[in-house]
N, C-alpha and C positions, 0 to 999 in steps of 0.2 A: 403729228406724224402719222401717214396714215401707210399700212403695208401693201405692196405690190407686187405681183410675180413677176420674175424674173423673164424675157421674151427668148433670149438661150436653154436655161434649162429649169426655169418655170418654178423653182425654189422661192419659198417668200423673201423678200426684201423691203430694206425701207425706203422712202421714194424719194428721202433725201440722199439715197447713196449714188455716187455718180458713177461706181462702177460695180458690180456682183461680186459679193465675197467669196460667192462658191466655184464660178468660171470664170469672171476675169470680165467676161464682157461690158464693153459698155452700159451703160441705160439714158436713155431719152427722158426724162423724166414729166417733158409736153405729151407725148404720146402715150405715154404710162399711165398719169393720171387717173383718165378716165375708166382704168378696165379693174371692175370691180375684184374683189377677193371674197374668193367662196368662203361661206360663214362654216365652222366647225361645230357642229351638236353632242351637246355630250352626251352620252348614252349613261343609261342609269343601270348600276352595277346589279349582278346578277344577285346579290346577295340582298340589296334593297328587295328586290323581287321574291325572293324569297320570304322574307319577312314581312312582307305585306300580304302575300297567300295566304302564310300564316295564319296571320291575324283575322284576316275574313271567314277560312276555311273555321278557326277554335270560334268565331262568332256564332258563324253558321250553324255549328252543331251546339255552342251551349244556350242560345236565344231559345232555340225551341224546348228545349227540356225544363229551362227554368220556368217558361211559357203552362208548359205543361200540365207541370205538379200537380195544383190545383184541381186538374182535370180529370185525376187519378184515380181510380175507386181504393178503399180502404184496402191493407192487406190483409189477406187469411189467415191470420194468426194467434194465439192466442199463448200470452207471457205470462208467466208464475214465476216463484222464486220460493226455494224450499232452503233447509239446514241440510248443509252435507253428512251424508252418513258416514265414512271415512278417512274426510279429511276435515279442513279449514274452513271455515266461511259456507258460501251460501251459494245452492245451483240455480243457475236462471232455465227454465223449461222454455223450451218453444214450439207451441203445439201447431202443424198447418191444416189446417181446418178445409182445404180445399180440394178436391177433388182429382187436382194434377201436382204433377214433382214439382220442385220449387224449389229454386236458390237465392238464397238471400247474402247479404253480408251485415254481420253484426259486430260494431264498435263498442267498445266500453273503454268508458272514463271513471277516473276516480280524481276527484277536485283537490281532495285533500291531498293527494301525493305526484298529481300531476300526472299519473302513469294512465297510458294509452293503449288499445290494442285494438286489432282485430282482427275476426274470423271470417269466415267461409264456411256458409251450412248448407249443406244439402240432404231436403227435407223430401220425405216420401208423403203421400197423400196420405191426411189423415192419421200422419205419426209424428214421434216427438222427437227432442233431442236436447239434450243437457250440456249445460256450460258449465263450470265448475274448475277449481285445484287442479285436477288430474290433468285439463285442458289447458294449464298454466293461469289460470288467471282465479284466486281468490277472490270471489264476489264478496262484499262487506257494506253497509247500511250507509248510503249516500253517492253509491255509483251509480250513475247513467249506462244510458243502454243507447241504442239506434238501430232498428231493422233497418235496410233499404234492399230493393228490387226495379229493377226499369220499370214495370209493370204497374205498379204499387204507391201508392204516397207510403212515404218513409212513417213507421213507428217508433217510438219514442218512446223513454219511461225514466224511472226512478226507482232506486229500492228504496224503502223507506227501513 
């Protein structure tokens, strides 16, 4: 059964029907036959589209960075860890050794208790700046560390 428009009011029909369900009219179905029916395309929904930007655009920008790293000169920094003087635990020091301001972002882990955090340092040329208690987080002997900066391959450490 194949579908045919209608010659009155050009609605599809089937080319077995001998008369239009929509006007009434007759149909010839020798002469009908042959007059093709336009094929329908279906459009692909905006929201596909969207999700496939997506995906290219977050490609786009994390290929090159991961690309990158590697590429990176070491950061200007320079990490210690002292005994806190008035509170708990242990200050992590981060000294920037470099000549210009510098913002980093520093993670800390601690394995044992699963707890996670991080900051936001913004570090003057040539000066330091202290993590500790007071900043919410008790350093203690087996936390990780993570500097990172765009600029930078990421530093890393351990207290021991």
């Amino acid at each position: 059964m194949a579908m045919i428009n209608c010659p009155e009011c050009s609605k599809e029909i089937s080319d077995k029907a001998q008369a239009c369900p929509n006007c009434g009219a007759p149909v010839d179905t020798a002469s009908t036959a042959s007059i093709p029916v336009p094929s329908r395309k279906k459009k692909t929904h905006p929201i596909t589209w969207l999700i496939l930007i997506s995906i290219i655009a977050a490609t786009a920008w994390w290929l090159p960075s991961a690309m990158r790293e590697e590429n990176l000169p070491e950061m200007p920094v320079e990490v210690k860890y002292r005994n806190a003087m008035l509170g708990p635990g242990l200050v992590l020091s981060v000294k920037n050794t470099s000549d210009r301001y510098l913002s980093f972002v520093l993670e800390l882990k601690n394995p044992s208790t699963a707890q996670e955090k991080s900051f936001r340092l913004n570090v003057d040329p040539k000066k330091l700046i202290e993590i500790g208690h007071s900043e919410g987080w008790v350093l203690s002997s087996g936390d990780t560390f993570r500097l990172s900066n765009h600029d930078y391959k990421p530093h890393s450490g351990r207290i021991p």
